[in-house]
N, C-alpha and C positions, 0 to 999 in steps of 0.2 A: 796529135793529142797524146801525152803519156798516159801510159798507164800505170797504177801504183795502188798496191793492195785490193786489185778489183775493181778499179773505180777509174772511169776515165776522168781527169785531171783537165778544166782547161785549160787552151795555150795562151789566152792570151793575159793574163792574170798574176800579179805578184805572186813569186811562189809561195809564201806564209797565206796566202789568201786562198790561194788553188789546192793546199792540205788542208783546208779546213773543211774541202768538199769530203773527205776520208770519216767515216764513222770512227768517233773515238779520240781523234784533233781536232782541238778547238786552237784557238790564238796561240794560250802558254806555249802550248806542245807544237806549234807550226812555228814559232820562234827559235824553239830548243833544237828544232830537229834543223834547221838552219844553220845557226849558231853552230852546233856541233859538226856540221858535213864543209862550212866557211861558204857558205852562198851567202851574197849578200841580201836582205831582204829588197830591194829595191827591182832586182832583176825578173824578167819574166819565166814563163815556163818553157815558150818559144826559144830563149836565149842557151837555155840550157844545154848542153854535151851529153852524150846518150848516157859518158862512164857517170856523171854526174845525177842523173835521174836515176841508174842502177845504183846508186851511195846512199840515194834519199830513199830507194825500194829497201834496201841490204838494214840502216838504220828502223827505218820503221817494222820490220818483218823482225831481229831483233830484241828492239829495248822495247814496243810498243805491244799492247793489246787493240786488234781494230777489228773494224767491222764485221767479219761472219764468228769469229770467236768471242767479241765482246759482246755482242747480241747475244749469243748463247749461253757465256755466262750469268748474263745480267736477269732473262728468264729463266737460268737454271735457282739462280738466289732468288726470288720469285716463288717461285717452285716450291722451292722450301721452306720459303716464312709458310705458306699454305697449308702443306704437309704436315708443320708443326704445331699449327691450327694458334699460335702465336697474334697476337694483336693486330700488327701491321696483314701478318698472314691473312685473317678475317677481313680485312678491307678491301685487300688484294680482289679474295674471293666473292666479295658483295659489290663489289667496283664500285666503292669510294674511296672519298679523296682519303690518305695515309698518314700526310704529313700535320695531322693537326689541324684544317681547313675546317672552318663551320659548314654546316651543310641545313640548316633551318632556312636561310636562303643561297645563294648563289649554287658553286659546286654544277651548275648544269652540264660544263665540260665532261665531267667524269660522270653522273648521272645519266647524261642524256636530255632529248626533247623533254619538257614540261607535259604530265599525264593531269587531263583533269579530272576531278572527284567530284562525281554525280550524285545530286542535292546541296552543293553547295552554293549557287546562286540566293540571290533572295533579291 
């Protein structure tokens, strides 16, 4: 099992397929990082040469922002819509939805379980 960027990798998985297990790579970036190191996508992670998983470690460490950094950034900008008390900030803070979403019905994800209000029956 390689490892790469903290994250054990399976072996037995395309490699553009097994970087997407990496916080931070999704497809684009599991292509590029291919692409640029000359692995073909077809091969596994099994097949790989150790210097070869140290290229794809060396490239993503790098050009990339991933997992324990980009988590931290992404609640440190967070953080700061909050702090700034800024629009999206207020939603942040109220845990609703951010981007726009109606929340007269749906929105339960970011809400929560449905609270019922007592006298409304009839």
């Amino acid at each position: 099992m390689a490892r790469i960027a903290g994250v054990n990798i399976p072996t037995n998985k395309r490699v553009p397929i097994a970087l997407r297990y990496i916080h931070g790579i999704g497809a684009a970036k599991a292509d590029e990082i291919c692409e640029k190191i000359g692995i073909a996508p077809e091969r596994r992670v099994a097949e790989l040469s150790d210097a070869e998983v140290i290229q794809i470690r060396e490239t993503i460490d790098k050009d990339y922002m991933v997992e324990g950094d980009l988590r931290r950034e992404v609640s440190l900008n967070i953080k700061r819509l909050m702090d700034l008390g800024c629009y999206r900030g207020l939603r942040h803070r109220k845990r609703l939805p951010v981007r726009g979403q109606r929340t007269h019905t749906n929105a339960r994800t970011r809400k929560g379980p449905a609270k019922p209000i007592a006298g409304k029956k009839k």
